[in-house]
Backbone as ProteinMPNN parsed JSONL, in Angstrom:
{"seq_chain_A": "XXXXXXXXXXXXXXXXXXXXXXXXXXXXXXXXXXXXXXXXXXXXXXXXXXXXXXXXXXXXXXXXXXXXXXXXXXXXXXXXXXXXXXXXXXXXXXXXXXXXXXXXXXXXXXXXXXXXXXXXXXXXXXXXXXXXXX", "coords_chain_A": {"N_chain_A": [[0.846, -1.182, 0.0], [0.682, 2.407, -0.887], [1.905, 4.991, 1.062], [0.39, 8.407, 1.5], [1.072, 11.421, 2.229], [-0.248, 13.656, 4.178], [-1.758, 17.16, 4.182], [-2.335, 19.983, 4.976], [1.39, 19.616, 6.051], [3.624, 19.638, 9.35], [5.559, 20.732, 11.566], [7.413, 21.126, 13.726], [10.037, 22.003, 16.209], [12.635, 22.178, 18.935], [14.656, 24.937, 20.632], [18.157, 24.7, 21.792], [19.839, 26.56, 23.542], [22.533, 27.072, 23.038], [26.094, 27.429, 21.372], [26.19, 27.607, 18.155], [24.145, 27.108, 17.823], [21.96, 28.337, 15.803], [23.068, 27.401, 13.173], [22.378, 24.724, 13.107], [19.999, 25.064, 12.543], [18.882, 26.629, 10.301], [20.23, 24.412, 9.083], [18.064, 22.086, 9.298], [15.812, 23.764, 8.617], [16.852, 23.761, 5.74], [16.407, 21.285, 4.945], [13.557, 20.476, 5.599], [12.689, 22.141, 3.878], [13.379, 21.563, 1.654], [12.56, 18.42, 1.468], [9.617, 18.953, 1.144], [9.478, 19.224, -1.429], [9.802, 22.584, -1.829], [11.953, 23.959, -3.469], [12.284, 26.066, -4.006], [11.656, 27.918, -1.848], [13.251, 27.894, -0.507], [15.709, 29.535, 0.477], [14.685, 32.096, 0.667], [13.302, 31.389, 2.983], [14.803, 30.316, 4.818], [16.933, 32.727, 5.502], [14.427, 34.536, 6.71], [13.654, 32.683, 8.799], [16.096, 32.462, 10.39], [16.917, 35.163, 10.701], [14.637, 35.689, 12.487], [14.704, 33.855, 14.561], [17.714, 35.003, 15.377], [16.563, 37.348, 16.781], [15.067, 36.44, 19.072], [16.961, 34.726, 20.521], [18.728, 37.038, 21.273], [16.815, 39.135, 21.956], [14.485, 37.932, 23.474], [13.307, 34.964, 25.355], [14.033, 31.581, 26.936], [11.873, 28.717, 26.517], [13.304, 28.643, 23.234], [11.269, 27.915, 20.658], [10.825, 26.705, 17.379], [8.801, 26.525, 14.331], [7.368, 25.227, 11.049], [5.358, 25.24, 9.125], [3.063, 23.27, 5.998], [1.236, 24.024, 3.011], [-0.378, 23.423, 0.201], [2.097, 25.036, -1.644], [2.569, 26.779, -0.21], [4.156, 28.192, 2.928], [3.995, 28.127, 6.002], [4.929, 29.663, 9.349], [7.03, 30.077, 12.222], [8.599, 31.787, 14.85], [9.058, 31.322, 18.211], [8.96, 32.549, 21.933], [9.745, 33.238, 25.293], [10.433, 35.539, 26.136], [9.971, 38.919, 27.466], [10.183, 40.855, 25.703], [9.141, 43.102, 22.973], [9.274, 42.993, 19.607], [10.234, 45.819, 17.754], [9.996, 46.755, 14.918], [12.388, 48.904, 12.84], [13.782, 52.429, 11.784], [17.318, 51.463, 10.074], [20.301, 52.7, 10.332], [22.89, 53.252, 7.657], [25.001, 52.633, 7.973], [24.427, 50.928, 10.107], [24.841, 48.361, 12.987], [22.953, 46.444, 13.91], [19.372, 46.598, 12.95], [17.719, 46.127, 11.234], [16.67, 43.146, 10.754], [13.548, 42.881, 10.821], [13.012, 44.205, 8.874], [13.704, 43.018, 6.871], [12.823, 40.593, 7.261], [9.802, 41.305, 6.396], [10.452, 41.765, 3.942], [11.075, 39.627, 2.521], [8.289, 37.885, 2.843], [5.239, 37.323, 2.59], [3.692, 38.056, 4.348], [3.534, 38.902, 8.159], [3.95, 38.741, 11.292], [2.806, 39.794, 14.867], [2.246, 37.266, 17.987], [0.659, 37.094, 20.878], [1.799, 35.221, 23.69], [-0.102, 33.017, 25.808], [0.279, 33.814, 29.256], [2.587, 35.094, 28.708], [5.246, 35.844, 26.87], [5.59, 35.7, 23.013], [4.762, 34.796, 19.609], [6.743, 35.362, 16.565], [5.11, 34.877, 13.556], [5.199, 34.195, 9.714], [4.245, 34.044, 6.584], [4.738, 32.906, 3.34], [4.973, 32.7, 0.309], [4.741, 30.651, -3.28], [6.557, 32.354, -5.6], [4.694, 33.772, -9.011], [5.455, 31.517, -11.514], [6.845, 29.907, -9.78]], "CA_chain_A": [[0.0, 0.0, 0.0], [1.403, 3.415, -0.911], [1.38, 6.306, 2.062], [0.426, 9.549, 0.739], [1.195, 12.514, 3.236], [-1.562, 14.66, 4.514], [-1.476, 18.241, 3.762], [-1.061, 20.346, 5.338], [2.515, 19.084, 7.31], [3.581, 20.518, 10.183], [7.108, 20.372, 12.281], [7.94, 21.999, 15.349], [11.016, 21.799, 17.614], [12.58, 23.575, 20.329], [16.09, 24.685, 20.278], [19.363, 24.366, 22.724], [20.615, 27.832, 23.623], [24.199, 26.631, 22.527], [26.951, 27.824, 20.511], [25.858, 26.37, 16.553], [22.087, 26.668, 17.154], [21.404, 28.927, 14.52], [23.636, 27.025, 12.041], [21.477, 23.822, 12.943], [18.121, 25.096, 12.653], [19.306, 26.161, 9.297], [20.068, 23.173, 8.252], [17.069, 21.717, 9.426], [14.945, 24.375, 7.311], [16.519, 23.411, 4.422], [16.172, 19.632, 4.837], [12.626, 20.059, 5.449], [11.875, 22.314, 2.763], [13.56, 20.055, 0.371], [11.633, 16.902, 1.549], [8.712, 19.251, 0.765], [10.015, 20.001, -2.753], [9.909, 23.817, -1.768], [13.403, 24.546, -3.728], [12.486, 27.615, -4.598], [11.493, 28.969, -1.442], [14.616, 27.561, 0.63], [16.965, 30.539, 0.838], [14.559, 33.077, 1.534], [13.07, 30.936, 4.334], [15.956, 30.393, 6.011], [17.411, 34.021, 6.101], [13.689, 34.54, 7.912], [13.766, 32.205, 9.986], [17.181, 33.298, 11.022], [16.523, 36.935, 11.362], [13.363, 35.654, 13.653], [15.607, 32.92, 15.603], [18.293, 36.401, 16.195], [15.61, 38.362, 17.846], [14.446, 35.771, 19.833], [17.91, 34.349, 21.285], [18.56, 38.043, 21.584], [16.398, 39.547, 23.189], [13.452, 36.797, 24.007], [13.377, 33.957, 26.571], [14.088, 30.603, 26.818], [12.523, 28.194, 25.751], [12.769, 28.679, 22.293], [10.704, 27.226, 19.597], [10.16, 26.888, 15.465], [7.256, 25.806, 13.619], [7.27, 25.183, 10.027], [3.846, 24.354, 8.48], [2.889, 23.736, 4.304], [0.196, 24.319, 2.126], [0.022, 23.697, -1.365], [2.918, 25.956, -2.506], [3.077, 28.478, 0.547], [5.257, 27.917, 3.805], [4.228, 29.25, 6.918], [5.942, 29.482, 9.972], [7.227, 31.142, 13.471], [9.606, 31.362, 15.945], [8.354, 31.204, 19.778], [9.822, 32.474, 22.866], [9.134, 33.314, 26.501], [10.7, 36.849, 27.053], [9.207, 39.969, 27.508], [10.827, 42.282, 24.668], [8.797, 42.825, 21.87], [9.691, 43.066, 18.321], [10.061, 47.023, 17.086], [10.882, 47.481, 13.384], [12.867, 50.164, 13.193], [14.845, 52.463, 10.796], [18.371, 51.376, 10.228], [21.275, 53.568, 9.779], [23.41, 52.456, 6.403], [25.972, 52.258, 9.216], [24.005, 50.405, 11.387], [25.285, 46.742, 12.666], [21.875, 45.754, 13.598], [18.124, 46.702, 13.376], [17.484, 45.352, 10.199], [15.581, 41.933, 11.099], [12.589, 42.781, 10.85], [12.325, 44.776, 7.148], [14.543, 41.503, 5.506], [11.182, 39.124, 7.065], [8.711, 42.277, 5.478], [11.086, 42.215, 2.429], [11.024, 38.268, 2.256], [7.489, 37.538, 3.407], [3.956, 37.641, 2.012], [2.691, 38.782, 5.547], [4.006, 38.302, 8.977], [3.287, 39.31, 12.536], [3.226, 38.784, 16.077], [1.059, 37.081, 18.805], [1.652, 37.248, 22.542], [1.37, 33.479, 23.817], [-1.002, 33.006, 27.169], [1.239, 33.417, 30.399], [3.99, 35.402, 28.673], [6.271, 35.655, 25.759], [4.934, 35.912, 21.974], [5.012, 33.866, 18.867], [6.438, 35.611, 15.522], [4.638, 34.359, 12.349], [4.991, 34.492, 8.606], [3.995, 33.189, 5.651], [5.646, 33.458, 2.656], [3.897, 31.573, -1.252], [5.452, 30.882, -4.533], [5.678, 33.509, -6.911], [4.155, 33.19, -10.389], [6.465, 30.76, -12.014], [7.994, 29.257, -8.763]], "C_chain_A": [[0.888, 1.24, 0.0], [0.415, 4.033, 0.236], [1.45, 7.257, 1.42], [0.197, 10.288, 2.333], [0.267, 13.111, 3.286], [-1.027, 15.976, 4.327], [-2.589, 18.857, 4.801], [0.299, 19.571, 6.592], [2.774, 20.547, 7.6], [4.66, 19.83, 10.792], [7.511, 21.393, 13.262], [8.854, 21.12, 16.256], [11.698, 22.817, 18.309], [14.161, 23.277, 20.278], [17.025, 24.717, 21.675], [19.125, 26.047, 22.952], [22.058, 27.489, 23.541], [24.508, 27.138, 21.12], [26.111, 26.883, 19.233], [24.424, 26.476, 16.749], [21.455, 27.278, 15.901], [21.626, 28.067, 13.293], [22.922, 25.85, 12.257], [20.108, 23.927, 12.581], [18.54, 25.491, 11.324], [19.541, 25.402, 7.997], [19.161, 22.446, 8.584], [15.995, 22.192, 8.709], [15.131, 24.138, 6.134], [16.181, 21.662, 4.267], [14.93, 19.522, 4.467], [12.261, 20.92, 4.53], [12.055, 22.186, 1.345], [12.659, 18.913, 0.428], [10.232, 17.582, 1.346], [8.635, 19.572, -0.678], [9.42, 21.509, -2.926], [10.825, 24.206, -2.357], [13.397, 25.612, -3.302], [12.318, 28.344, -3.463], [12.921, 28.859, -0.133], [15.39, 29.022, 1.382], [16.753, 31.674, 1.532], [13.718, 32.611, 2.704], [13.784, 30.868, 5.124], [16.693, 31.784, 6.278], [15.714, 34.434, 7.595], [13.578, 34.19, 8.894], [15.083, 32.36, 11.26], [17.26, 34.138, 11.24], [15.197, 36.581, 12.85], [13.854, 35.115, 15.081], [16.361, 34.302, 16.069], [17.711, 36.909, 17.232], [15.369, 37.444, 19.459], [15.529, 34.837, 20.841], [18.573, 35.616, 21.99], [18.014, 39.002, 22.676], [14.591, 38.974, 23.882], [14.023, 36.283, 25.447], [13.184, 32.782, 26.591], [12.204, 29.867, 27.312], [12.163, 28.537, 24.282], [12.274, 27.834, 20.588], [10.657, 27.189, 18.003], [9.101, 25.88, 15.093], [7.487, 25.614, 11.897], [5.874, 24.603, 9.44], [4.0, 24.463, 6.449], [1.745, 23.159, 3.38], [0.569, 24.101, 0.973], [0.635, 24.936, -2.041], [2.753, 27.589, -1.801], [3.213, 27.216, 1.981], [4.529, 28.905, 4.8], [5.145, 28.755, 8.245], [6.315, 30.597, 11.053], [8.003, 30.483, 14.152], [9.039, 31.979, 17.457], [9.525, 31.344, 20.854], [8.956, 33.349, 24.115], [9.294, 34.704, 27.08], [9.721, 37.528, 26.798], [9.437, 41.023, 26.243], [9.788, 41.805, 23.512], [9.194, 43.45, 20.749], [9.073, 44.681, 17.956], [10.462, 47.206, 16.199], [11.132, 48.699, 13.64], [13.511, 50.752, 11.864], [16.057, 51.994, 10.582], [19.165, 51.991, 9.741], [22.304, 52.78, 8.675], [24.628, 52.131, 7.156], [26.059, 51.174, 10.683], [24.6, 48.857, 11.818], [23.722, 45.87, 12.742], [20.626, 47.053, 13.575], [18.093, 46.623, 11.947], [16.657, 44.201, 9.241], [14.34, 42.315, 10.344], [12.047, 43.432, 9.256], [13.115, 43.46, 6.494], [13.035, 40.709, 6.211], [10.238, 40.044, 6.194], [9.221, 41.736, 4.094], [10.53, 40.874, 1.523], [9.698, 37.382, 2.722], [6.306, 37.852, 2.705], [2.981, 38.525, 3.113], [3.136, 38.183, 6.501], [3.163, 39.413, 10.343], [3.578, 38.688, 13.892], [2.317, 38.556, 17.28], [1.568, 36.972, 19.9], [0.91, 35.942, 22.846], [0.497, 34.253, 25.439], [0.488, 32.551, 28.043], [2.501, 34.45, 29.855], [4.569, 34.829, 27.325], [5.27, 36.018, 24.149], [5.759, 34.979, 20.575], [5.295, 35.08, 17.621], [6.575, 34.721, 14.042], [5.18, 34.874, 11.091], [4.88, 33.359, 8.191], [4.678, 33.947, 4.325], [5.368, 31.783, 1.026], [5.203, 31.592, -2.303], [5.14, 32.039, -4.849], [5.434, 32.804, -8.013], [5.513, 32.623, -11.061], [7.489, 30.016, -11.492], [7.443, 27.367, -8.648]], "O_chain_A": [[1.827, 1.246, 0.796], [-0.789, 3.925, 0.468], [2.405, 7.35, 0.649], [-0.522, 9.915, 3.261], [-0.303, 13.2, 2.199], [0.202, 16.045, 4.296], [-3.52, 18.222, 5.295], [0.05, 19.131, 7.714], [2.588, 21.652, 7.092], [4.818, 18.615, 10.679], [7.945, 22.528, 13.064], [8.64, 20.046, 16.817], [11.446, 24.022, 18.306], [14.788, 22.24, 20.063], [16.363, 24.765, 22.712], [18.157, 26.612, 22.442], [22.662, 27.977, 24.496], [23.783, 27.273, 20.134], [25.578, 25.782, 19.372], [23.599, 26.007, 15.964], [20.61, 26.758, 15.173], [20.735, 27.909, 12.458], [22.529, 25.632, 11.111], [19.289, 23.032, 12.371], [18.691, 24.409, 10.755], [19.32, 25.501, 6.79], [19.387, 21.502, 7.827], [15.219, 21.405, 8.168], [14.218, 24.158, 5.309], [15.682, 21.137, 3.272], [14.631, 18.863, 3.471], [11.179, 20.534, 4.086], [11.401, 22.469, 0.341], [12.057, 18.522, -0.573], [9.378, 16.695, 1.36], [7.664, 20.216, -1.077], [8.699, 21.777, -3.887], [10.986, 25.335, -1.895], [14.142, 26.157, -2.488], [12.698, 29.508, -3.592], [13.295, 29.61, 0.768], [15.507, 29.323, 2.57], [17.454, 32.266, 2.352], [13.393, 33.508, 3.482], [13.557, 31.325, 6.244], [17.072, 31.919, 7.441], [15.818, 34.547, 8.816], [13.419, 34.881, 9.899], [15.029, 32.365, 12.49], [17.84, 34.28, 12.316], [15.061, 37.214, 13.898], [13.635, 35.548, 16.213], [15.853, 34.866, 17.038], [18.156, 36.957, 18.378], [15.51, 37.851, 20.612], [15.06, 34.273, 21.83], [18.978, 35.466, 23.143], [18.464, 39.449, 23.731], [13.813, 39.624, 24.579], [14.765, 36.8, 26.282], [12.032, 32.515, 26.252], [11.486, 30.368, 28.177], [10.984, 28.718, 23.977], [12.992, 27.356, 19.71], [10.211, 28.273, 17.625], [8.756, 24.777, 15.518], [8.271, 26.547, 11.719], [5.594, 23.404, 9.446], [4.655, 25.257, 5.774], [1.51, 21.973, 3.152], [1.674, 24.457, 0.564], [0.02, 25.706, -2.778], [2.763, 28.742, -2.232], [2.753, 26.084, 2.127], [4.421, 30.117, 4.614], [5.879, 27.767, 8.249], [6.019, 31.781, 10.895], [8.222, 29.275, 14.246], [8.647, 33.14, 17.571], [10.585, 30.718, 20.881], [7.882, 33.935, 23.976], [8.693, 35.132, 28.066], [8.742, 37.169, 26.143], [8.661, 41.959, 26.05], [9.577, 40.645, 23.157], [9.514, 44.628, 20.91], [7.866, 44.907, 17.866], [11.476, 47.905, 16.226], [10.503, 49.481, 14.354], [13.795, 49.996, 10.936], [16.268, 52.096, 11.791], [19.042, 52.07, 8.518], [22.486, 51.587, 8.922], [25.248, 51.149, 6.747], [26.839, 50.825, 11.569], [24.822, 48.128, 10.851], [23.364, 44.974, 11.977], [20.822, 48.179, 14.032], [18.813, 47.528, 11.526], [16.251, 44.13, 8.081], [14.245, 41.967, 9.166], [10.988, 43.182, 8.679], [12.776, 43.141, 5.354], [12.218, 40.286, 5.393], [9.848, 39.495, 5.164], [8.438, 41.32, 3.24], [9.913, 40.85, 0.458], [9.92, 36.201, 2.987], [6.424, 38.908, 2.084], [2.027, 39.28, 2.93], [3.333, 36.981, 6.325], [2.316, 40.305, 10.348], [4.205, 37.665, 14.165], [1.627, 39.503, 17.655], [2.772, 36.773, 20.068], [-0.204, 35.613, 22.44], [0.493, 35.385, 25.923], [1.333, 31.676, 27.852], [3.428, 34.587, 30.654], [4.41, 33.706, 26.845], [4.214, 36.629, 24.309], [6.933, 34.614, 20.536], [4.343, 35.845, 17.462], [7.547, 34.149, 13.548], [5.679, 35.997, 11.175], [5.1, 32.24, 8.655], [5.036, 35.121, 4.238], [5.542, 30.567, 0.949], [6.249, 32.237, -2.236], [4.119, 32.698, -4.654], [5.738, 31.625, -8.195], [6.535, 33.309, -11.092], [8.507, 29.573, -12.022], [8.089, 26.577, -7.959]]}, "name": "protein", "num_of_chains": 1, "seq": "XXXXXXXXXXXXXXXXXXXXXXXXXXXXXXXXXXXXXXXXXXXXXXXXXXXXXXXXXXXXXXXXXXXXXXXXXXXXXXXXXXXXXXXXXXXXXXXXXXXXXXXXXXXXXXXXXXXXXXXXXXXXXXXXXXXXXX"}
């Protein structure tokens, strides 16, 4: 009997606070959005999810989480954490080293945002589709 996958999948895990976590989660985004045959949206998922992971090892609170969900030919997805700081886009000076984050997920995103979890902390979301011809 062939298994056919249900749609939408869904993947959530929770990361270390250790040296290399970024560079694992990473490679975990692209694994799974190869085994989804996402090619196309690989590269700019993972800068997101890495600008989101920053913030959130930054200036969040353990513990912290990722989600990856997928729809026929859109990706959504968030990174979860327990602190108190919340996410201010900001301008950045062409000098600046950071504040940045948050216009590269706008830049690279179809629509994103952020929810404050029950008890503390807040989840930020996006989603992010093919384009025409992806």
């Amino acid at each position: 009997m062939i298994s056919i996958p249900s749609c939408p999948r869904e993947v959530r895990w929770e990361l270390r606070a250790e040296p290399g976590v970024t560079a694992e989660c990473r490679a975990v985004v692209r694994e799974i959005l190869a085994e989804w045959d996402l090619h196309d949206l690989i590269d700019d998922v993972v800068v997101v999810v890495t600008e989101l992971l920053a913030n959130a090892l930054v200036h969040g609170g353990p513990p912290v989480r990722v989600a990856l969900g997928m729809a026929p030919g859109t990706v959504t997805g968030s990174v979860t954490d327990h602190g108190d700081g919340w996410p201010q886009p900001r301008p950045a000076d062409t000098d600046a080293e950071h504040g940045r984050g948050l216009g590269i997920v706008a830049a690279l995103t179809d629509s994103w945002g952020v929810a404050p979890l029950p008890g503390g902390g807040k989840s930020i979301w996006f989603t992010r589709s093919r384009r025409s011809g992806g």
